[in-house]
C-alpha positions as CSV (number, residue, x, y, z in Angstrom):
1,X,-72.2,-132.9,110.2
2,X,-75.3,-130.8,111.1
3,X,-75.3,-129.0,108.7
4,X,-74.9,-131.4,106.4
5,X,-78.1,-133.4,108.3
6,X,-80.1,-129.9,107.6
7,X,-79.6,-129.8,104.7
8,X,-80.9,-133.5,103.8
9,X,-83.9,-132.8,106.1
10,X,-85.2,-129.7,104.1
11,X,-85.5,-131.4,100.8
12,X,-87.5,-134.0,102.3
13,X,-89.7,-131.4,103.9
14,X,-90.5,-130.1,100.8
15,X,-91.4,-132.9,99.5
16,X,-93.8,-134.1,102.4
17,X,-95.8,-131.0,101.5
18,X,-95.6,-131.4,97.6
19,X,-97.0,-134.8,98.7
20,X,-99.3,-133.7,101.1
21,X,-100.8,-130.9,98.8
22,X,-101.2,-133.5,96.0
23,X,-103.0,-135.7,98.7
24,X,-105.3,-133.2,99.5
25,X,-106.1,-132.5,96.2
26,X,-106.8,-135.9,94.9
27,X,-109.1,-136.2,98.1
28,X,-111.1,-132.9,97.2
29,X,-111.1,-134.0,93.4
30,X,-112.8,-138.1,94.7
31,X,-115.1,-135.9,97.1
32,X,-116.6,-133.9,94.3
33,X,-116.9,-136.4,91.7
34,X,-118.2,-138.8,94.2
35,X,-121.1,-136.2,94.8
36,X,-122.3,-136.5,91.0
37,X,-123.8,-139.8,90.5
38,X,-124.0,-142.0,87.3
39,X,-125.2,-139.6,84.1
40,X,-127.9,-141.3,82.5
41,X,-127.5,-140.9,78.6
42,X,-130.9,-140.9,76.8
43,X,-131.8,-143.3,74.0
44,X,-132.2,-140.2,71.9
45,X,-128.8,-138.6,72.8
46,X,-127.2,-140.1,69.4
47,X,-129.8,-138.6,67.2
48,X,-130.4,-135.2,68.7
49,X,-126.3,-134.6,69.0
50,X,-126.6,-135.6,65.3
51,X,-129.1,-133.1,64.4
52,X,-127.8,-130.4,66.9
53,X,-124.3,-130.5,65.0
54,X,-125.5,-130.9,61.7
55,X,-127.5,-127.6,62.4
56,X,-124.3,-125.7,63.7
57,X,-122.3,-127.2,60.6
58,X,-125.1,-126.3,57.8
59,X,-125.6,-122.5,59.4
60,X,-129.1,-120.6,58.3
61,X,-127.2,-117.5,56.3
62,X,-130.3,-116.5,55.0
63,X,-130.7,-115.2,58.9
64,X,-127.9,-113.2,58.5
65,X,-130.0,-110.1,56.9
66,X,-133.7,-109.6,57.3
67,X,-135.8,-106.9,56.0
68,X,-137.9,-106.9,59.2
69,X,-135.0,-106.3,61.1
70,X,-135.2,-109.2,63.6
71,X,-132.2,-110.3,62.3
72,X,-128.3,-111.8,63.4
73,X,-126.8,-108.3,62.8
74,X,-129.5,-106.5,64.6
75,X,-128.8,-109.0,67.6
76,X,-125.2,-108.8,67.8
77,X,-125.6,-105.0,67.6
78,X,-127.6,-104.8,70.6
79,X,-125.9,-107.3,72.5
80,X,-122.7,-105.6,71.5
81,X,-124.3,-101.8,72.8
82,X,-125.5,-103.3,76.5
83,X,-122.2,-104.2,76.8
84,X,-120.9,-101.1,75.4
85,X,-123.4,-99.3,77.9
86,X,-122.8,-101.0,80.7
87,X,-119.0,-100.9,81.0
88,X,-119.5,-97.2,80.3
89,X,-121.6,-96.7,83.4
90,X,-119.3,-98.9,85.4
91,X,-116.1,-97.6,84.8
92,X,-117.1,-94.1,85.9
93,X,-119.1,-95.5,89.4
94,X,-116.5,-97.5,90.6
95,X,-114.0,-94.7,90.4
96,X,-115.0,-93.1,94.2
97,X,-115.4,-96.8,95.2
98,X,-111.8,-97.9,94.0
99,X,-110.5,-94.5,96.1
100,X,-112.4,-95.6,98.8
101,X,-111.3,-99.0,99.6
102,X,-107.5,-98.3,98.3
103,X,-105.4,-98.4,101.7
104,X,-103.0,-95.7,100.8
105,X,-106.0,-93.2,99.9
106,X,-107.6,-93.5,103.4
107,X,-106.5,-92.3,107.0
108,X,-107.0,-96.0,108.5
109,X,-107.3,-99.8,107.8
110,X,-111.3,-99.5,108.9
111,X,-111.9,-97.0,106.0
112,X,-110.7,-98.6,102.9
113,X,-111.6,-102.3,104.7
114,X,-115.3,-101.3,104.3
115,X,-114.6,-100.6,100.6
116,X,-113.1,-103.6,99.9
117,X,-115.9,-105.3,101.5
118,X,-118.4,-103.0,99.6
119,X,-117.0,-103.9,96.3
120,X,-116.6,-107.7,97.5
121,X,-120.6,-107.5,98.3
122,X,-121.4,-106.2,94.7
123,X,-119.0,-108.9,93.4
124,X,-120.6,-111.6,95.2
125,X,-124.2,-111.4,92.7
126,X,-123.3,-112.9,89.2
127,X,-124.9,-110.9,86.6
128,X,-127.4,-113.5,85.7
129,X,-129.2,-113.2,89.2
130,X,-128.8,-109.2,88.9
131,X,-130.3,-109.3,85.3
132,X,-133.3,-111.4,86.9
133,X,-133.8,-108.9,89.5
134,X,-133.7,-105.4,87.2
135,X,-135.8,-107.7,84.5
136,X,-138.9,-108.0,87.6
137,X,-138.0,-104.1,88.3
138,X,-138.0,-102.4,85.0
139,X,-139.4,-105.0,82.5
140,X,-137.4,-107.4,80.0
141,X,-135.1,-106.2,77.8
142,X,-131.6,-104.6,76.9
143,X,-132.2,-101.4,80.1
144,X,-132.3,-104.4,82.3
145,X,-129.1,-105.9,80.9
146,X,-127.5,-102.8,81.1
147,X,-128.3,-102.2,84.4
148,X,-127.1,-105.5,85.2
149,X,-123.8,-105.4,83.8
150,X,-123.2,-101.8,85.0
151,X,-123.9,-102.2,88.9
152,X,-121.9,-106.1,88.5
153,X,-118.6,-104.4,87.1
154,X,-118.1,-101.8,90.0
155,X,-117.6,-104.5,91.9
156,X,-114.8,-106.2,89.8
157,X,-113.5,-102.9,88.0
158,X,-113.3,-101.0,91.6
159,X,-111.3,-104.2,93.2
160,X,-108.8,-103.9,90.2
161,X,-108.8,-99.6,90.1
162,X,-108.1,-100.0,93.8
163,X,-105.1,-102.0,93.4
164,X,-103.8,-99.8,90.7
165,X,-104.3,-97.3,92.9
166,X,-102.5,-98.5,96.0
167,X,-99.2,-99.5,93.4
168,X,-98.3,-95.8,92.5
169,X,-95.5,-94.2,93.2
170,X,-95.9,-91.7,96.1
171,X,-93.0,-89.9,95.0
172,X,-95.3,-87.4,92.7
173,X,-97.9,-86.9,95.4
174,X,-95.0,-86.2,98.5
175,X,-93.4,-84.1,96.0
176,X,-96.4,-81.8,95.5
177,X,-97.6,-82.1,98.9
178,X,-94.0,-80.3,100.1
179,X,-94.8,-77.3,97.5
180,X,-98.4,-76.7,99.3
181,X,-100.5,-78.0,96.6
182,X,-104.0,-78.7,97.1
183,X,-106.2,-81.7,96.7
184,X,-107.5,-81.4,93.2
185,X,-103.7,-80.2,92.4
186,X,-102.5,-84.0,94.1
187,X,-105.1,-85.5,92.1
188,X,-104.8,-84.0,88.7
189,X,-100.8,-83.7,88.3
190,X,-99.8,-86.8,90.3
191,X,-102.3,-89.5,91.0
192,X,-104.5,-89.4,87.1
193,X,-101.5,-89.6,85.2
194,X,-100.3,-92.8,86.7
195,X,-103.1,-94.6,87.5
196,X,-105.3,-93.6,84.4
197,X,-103.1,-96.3,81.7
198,X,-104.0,-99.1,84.1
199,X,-107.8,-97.6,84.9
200,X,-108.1,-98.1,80.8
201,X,-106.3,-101.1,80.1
202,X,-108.6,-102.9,82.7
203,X,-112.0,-101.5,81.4
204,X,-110.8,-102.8,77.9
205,X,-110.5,-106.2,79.8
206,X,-113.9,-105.8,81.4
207,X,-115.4,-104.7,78.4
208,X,-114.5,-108.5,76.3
209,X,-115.6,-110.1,79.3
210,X,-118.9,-107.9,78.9
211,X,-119.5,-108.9,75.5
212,X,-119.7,-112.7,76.6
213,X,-122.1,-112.1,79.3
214,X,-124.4,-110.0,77.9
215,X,-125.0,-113.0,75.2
216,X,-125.9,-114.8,77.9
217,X,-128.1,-112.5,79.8
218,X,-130.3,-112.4,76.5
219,X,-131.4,-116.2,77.4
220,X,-133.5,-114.6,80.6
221,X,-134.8,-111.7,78.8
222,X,-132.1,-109.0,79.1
223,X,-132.0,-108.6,75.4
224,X,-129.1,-109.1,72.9
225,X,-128.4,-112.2,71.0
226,X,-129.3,-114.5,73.7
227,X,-132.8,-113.9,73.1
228,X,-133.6,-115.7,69.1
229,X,-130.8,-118.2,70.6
230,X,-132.8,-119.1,73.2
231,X,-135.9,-118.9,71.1
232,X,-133.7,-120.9,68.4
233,X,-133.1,-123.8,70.9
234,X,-136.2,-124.0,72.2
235,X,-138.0,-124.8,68.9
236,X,-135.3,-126.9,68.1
237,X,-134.1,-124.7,64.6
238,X,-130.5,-126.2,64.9
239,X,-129.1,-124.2,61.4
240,X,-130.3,-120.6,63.3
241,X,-128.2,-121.8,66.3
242,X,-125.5,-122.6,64.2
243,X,-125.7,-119.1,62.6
244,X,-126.2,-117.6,65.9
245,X,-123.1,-119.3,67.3
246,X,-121.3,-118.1,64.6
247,X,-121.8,-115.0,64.5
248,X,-121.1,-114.7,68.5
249,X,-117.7,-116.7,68.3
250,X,-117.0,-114.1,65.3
251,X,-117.8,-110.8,67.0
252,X,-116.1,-112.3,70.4
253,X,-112.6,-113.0,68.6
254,X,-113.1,-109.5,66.7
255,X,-113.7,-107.8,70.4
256,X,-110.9,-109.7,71.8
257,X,-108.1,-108.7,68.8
258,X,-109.0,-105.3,68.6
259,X,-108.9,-104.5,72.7
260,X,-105.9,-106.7,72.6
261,X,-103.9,-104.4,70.8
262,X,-105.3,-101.4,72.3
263,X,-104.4,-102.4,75.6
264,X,-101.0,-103.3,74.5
265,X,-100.7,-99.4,73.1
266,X,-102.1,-98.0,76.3
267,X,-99.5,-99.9,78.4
């Protein structure tokens, strides 16, 4: 009989906390929606949405191609080399950082705990306010977007090397150990070839995400893309936004299919 009461008292308990998560959760969504207020729509919101879209829809192709070379191409060339750049630069400095803060790398909990929190302090700047900050230090333009980007993916590339890191096997690195090999030996015959699949299928993944942001960076000055768009917008040229829209969503998908498959090869 007890055991039969148990076992009528667990499925209730479960579903007091399905109910109780759900609770908290409906509170949290009333709480944040009750801190936005009425939106006021503007009498001119029907008409500008009607120009805006049939801008997007009726694209300027002639911006496609210019002879001065201020052009769509030229844009999504640049934006597509700061993010080309700064993934580059990335994925080499977070290397000592992701060995640093990996715990099975370090003699204690202290060592690779100031890692993690190194990495979680470069993570904790989004690349808009970086880009802001290299844009006062070296001047407007792609370097600053670079920069940017670069020093904002050690954070988020180290955190994810670090964890590849800490899943190897140790089998490889006991093994050489008990033969008397050195350090470089460990490194180069047991701990590369493992990790280095995962070190590139994740720098592939940074790299789409890299692509995205530095369209966006472009809006503040970091160069790329971002900067006719925001020009675009602000002078209200709704076909050249459509055409730069276009043009990102097609070099995006491109991005995405291509590092799809190679990360699919790599792993």
């Amino acid at each position: 009989m007890m055991e039969a009461a148990k076992r009528i008292e667990k499925p209730k308990r479960s579903r007091l906390k399905l109910w109780s998560i759900y609770l908290i959760l409906i509170l949290i969504y009333v709480w944040a929606f009750a801190g936005m207020g009425v939106p006021e729509v503007k009498q001119t919101a029907g008409q500008i949405s009607k120009a805006i879209f049939g801008g997007i829809f009726h694209p300027d192709w002639g911006y496609v191609s210019e002879p001065g070379g201020e052009d769509l191409l030229h844009g999504l060339l640049d934006t597509l080399a700061i993010a080309v750049l700064g993934t580059f630069i990335s994925a080499f400095l977070c290397i000592p950082f992701a060995f640093w803060a990996a715990n099975n790398r370090s003699k204690g909990r202290t060592v690779s705990g100031s890692g993690k929190f190194v990495l979680s302090f470069i993570r904790t700047f989004p690349e808009l306010v970086m880009a802001i900050m290299f844009i006062k230090a070296v001047g407007p333009g792609s370097f600053a977007g670079v920069l940017a980007l670069g020093l904002h993916s050690i954070g988020m590339l180290g955190k994810l090397f670090s964890e590849e890191i800490e899943n190897m096997d140790l089998g490889p690195t006991e093994a050489l150990m008990a033969t008397g090999a050195n350090r470089f030996q460990i490194l180069w015959f047991a701990i590369i070839p493992q990790v280095i699949p995962g070190f590139l299928s994740y720098t592939l993944y940074r790299f789409e995400i890299n692509v995205r942001s530095a369209a966006i960076l472009g809006v503040i000055g970091a160069g790329g893309i971002g900067t006719p768009l925001i020009f675009a917008l602000t002078s209200r040229d709704w076909n050249r936004v459509g055409i730069i829209l276009l043009g990102i969503i097609v070099m995006v998908t491109i991005i995405d299919l291509i590092s799809g498959y190679l990360r699919k090869r790599i792993i």
